[in-house]
Each structure stands twice: as C-alpha cells, then as structure tokens.
C-alpha positions as CSV (number, residue, x, y, z in Angstrom):
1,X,0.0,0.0,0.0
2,X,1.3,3.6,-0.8
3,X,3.0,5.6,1.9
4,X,3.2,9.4,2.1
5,X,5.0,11.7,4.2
6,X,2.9,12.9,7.7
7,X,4.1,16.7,6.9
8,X,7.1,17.6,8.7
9,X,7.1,14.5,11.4
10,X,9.3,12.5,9.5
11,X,6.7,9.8,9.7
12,X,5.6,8.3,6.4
13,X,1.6,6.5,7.2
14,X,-0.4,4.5,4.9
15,X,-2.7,6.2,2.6
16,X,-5.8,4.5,4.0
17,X,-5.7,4.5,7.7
18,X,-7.4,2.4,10.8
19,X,-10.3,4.6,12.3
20,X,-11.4,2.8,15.5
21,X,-14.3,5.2,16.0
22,X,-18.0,4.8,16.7
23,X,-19.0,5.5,13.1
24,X,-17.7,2.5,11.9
25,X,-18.1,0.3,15.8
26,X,-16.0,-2.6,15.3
27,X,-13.9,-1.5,18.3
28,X,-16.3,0.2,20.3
29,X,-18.9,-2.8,20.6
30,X,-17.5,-5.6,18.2
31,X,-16.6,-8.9,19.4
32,X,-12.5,-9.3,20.3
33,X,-11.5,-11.9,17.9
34,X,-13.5,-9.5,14.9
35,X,-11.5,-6.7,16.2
36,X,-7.8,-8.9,16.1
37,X,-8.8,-10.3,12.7
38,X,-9.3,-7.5,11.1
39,X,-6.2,-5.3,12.6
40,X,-4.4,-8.2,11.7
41,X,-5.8,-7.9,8.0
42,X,-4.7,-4.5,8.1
43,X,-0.9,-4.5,9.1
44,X,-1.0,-7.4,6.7
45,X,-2.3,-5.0,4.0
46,X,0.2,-2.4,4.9
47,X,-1.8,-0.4,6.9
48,X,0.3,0.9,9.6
49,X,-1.8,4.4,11.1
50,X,-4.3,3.5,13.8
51,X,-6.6,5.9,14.8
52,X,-8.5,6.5,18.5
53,X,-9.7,8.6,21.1
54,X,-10.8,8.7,24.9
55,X,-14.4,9.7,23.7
56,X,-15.3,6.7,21.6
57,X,-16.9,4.4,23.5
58,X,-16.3,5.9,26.5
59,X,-12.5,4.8,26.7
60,X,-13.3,1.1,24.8
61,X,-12.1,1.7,21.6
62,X,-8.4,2.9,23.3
63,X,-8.9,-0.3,25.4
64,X,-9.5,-2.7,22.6
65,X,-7.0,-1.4,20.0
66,X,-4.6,-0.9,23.0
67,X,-5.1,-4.9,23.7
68,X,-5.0,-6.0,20.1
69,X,-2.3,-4.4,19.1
70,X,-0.5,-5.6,22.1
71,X,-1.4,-9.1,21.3
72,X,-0.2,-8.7,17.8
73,X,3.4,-7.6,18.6
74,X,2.1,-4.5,16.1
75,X,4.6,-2.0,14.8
76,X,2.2,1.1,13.9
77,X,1.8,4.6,14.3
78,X,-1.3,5.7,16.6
79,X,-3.2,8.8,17.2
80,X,-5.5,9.7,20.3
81,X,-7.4,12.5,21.0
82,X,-8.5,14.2,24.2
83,X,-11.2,16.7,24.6
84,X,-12.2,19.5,27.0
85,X,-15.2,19.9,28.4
86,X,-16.7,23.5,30.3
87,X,-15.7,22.7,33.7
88,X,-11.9,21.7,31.9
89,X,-11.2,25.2,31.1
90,X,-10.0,26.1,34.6
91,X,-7.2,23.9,34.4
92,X,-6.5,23.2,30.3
93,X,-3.0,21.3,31.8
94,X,-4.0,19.8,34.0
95,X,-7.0,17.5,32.1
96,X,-4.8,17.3,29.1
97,X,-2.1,15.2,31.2
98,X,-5.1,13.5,33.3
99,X,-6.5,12.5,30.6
100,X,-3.7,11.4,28.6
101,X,-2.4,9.2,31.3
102,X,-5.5,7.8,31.2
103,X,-5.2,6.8,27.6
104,X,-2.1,5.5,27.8
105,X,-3.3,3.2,31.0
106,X,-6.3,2.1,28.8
107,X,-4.1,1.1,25.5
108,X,-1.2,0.0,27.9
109,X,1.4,1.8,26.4
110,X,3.7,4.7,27.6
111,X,3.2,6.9,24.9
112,X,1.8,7.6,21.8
113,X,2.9,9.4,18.3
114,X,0.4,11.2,18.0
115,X,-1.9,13.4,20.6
116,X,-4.5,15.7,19.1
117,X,-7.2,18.2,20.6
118,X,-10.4,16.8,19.7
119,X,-12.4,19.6,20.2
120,X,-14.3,21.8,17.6
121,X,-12.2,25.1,17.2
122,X,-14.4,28.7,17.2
123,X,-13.7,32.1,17.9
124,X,-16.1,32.1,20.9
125,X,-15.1,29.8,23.6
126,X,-18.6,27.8,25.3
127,X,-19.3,24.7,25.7
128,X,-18.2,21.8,23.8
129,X,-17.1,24.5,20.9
130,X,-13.3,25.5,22.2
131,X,-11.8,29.2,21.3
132,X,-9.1,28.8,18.8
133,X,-7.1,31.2,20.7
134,X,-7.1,29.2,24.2
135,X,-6.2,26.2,21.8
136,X,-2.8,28.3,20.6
137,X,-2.0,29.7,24.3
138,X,-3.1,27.2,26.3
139,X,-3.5,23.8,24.6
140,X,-0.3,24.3,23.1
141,X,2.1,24.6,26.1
142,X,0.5,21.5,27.5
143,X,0.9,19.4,24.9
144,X,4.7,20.7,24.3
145,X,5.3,19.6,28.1
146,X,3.7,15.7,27.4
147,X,6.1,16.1,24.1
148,X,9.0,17.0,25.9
149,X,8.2,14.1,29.1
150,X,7.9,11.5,25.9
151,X,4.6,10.8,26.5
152,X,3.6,11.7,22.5
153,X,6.1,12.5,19.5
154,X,3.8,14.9,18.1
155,X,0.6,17.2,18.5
156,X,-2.3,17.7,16.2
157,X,-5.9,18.8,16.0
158,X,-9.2,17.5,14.8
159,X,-10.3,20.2,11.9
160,X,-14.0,20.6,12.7
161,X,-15.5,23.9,13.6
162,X,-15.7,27.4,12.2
163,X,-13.5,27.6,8.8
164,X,-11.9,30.3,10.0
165,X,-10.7,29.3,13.4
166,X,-9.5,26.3,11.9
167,X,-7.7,28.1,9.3
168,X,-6.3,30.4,11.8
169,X,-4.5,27.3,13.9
170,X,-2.8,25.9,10.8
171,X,-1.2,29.0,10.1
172,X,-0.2,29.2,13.7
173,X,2.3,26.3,12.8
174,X,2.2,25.0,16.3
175,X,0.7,21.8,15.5
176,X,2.2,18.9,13.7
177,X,-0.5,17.6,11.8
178,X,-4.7,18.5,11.3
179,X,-7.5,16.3,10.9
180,X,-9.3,17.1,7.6
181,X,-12.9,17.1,6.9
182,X,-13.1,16.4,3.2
183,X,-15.3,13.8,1.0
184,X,-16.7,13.8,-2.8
185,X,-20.0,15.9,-0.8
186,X,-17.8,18.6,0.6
187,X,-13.9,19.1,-1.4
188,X,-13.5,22.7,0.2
189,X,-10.5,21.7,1.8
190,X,-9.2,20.7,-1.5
191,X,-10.5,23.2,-3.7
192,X,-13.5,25.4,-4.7
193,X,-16.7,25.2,-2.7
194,X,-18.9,23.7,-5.5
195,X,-21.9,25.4,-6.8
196,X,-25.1,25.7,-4.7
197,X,-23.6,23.1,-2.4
198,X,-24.4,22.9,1.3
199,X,-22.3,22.8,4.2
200,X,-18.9,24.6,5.4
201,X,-16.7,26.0,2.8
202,X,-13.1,24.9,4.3
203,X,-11.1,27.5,2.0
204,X,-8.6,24.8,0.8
205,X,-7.2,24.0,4.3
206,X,-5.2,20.5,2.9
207,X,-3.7,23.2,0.6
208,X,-3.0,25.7,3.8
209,X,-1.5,22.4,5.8
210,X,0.4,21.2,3.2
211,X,1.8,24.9,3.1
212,X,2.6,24.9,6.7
213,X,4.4,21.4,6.9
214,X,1.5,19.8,8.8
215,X,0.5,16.2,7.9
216,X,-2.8,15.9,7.4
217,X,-5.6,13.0,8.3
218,X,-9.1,13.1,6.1
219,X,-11.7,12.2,8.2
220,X,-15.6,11.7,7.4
221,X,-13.6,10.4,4.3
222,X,-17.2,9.0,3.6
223,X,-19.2,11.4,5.0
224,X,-20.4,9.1,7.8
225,X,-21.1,6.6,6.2
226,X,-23.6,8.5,3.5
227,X,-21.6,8.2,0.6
228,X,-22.1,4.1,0.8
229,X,-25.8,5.6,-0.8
230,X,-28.2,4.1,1.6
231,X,-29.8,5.1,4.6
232,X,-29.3,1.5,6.1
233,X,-26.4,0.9,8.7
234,X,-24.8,-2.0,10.2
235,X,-25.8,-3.0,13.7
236,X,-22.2,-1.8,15.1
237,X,-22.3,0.8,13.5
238,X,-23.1,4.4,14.8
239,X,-26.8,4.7,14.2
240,X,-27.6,8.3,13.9
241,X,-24.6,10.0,12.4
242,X,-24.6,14.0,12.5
243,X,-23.4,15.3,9.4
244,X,-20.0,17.2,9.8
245,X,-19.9,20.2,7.4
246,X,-21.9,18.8,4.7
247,X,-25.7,18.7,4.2
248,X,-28.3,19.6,7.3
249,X,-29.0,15.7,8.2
250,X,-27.6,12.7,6.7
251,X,-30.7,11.8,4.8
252,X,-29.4,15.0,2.3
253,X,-25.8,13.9,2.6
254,X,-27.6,10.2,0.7
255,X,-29.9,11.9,-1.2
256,X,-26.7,13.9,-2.6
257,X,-24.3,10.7,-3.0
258,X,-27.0,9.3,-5.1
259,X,-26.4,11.8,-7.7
260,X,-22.8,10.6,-7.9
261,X,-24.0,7.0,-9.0
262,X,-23.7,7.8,-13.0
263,X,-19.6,7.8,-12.4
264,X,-20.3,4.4,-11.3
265,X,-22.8,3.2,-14.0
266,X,-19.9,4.7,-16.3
267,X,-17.5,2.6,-14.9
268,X,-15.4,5.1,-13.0
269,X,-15.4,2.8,-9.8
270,X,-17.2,-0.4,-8.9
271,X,-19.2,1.5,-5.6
272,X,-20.0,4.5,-4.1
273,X,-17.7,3.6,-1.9
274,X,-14.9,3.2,-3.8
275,X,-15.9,6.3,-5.5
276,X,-15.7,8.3,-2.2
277,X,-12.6,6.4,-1.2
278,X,-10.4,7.4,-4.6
279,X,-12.0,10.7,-4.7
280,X,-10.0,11.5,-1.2
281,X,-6.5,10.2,-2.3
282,X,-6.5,11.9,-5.4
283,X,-5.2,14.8,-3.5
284,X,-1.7,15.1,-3.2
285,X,-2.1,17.4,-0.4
286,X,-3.7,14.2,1.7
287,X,-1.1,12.2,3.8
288,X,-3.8,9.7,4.9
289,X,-7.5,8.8,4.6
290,X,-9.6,7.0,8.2
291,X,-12.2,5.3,7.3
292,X,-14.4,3.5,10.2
293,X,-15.3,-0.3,10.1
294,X,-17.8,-2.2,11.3
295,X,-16.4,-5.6,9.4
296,X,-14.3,-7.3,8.3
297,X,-15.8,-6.9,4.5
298,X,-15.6,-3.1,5.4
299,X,-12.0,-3.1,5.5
300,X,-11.7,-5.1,2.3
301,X,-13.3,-3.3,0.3
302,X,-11.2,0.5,1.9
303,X,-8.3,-1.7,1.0
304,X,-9.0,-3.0,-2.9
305,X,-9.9,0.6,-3.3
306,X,-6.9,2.6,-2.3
307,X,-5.1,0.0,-4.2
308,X,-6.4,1.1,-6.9
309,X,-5.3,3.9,-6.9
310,X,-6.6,8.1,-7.5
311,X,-9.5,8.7,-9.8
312,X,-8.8,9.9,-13.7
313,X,-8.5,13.4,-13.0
314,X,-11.6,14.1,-15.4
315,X,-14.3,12.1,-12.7
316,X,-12.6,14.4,-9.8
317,X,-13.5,17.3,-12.2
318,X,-17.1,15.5,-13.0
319,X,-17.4,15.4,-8.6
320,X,-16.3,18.6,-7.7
321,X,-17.6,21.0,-10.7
C-alpha cells in the first residue's frame, strides 16, 4: 500500500488509515477476535496508522485497540485524541495530562505518536465549541510539556468547527498535523466550494497544511457513512450519524451521494464507496484517509480501493464541478 509523508514529522503513514471510531463500531462494541482479525488484515495489507480517542466508547475503543495491538506484537503509528469539556477550562494542563495518562493506562502503552485536541475550534469559547485562541495559548504549552516528558512524538488537532478558526491554527504552525474534513460531498478543503452546495466552505485548508508542513488526516472520508448511498447501517455501526460540514442531516448527505452514481454506472469505480474512497486520495495534499469499520468486508473493500489507486482526474472534475 502507498505511503506518504505525515508533513514535517518524518513519519511516512499509509494512505488508507485504521479509524477505531464509533461511526464504523467494530472496536467500540465488536466482538475481540473480529476486532484482532481484522487489525491483523490491516498490518498485513500495509496499513500501519491507527486511529482513536478517549471519547469513543467511553475509553473502549483505546482499550480494545490498545489490547489487540499488544497481542499482535504491532509496529504502527497511533493517534489519540483528548477533549475538553466546560468545567476543563480552569485547568487546560491539567485535564490534558489527566487524561492522557488515562489513555495510555487504557491502551497499555507509555506513549503515543500522536496526541491531538479533539475539540471543535471557534472564535467564541462555550461549551463543547473551544476558542481557537485558548487552543494556541493554552492547549499548546501543555501538549509541548507531554512532548517534551515523551509521553507523544507529536501534536495535532481535529479540523472541525468554524473555517476560520481552523484556518487560523494551521497557520499558527504550532501543530504537527490537522484532521481534515473532506469527502466527494464537501472538497472545500481541496478546492473550490462547488456550486449551490451545502455545508462549510473549508477555504482549501489541505492546501493551507500542506503549506505549513502539517500532515494531514481526512476524516468523514465518507461522509459518515452516507456516501455508501443508503440510509441502512450495520448494527455496530453508529446509528444516527450528524453530518460534519456537509448537508443539514444525513438523509441529504444520501440523497446527494445518489447523484454521484452515473460515475459508477460509467465505470469510474465499482461502488459509491470506492468512488468516495479514490476521490480522497486523489489529493496530493492528503497524507492519509480513516475510514471507520464495522467488518471485516468493510475493511476489504477500503483496501481494494486505495489499491487502486486516484481517480482519472476528469471524474474528480465530474465530482467537484
């Protein structure tokens, strides 16, 4: 499978990443020997980025990868996230290293590669939305000092939130690497905001982090799931799935995938799926793609796709004009 560089880390990752979220929910509420089968399918494919966080599952998904990859003697790069709720403001250190440690208990490791803010980024601080600016000041420092005790390589952020504030952090330069929101229903971050389109215009942040030697990490690759066409999910899977900076609810983000299926009828690619999949490593500006499971067949299919290589660069034109 193709490697590419992570920005300036020095770390080359697998185009097509492990995401070990609740979208997908094999790790979050699959059974263990599913969850070792199919990490094991994975490495074996050449997938070698693995991607978590505290939040999903309430700490399971950290256990469970934490376990398998243990169990696997696994030689991979992972990624887990932390976030900050209203009552964490007071003391931004303090529940960064709390929870961290935490993290690294669950997975049974003493450190990680990568730890990344998992908060949305604004320019007013409330709630679950964080202000950008405590994020640069604050965050930062924190995360330098975990760096610096070896407890992660490298820092990074989850790129959801206002445009703006988002745009603002990766030209701050302070983090190593930025999680992208970009998919065949939304390529902002790579490129115009199509015509008439809903959702978030990103203003080309993949180009913007390419330009500020961050590595960058698409996630909603598949838009949650709505760019497989259908409405259905499987029963691991995450069962309502909020749209992120695409259409007002997922039944739009289908409705709109549908309209892709002529690229498939013509012969483009053999699913939506694969469709969605291609579409998102036909960027250069992409290091690597997560994309959740919630089988085995799931993973199969990511992986005969990437294989496969970018899309002709006339159906990326036919997606994003």
């Amino acid at each position: 499978m193709q490697k590419r560089k992570l920005g300036r880390t020095g770390l080359e990752v697998s185009v097509l990443g492990y995401g070990a979220g609740a979208v997908g929910g094999l790790f979050t509420k699959g059974a263990a020997q599913d969850q070792e089968r199919a990490v094991a399918r994975a490495i074996e494919a050449g997938i070698n980025y693995f991607d978590t966080a505290a939040k999903y599952g309430d700490g399971e998904s950290e256990k469970n990868l934490g376990r398998v990859l243990k169990a696997l003697k696994a030689d991979v790069v992972i990624g887990t996230k932390f976030r900050l709720t209203a009552a964490d403001r007071a003391d931004v250190g303090g529940l960064i290293v709390r929870s961290t440690e935490e993290s690294l208990k669950r997975m049974g490791r003493d450190h990680v590669d990568l730890l990344q803010l998992h908060n949305p980024l604004t320019a007013k601080d409330g709630g679950d939305n964080l202000d950008v600016d405590i994020a640069l000041n604050e965050v930062v420092p924190a995360l330098e000092k975990l760096r610096q005790q070896g407890k992660t390589r490298f820092i990074g952020f989850s790129g959801v939130g206002e445009p703006a504030a988002l745009l603002k952090a990766v030209d701050s330069k302070l983090f190593d690497t930025v999680q992208v929101v970009y998919n065949a229903l939304n390529p902002s971050a790579g490129g115009p905001m199509p015509k008439g389109a809903p959702g978030l215009d990103y203003g080309r942040l993949l180009d913007r982090a390419q330009a500020a030697g961050m590595g960058t990490i698409v996630i909603r690759a598949l838009a949650g799931g709505a760019l497989a066409g259908t409405m259905e999910r499987h029963p691991l899977a995450q069962q309502q799935v909020p749209p992120i900076g695409s259409a007002p609810d997922f039944a739009g983000d289908v409705a709109r995938a549908s309209a892709l299926e002529p690229l498939v009828k013509d012969g483009v690619a053999n699913s939506l799926t694969e469709l969605g999949e291609r579409f998102v490593i036909s960027h250069p500006g992409v290091s690597t793609m997560l994309v959740g499971y919630s089988t085995l067949q799931h993973l199969e299919e990511a992986i005969a796709a990437v294989n496969k290589g970018p899309l002709p660069v006339a159906a990326v034109q036919r997606i994003t004009g």
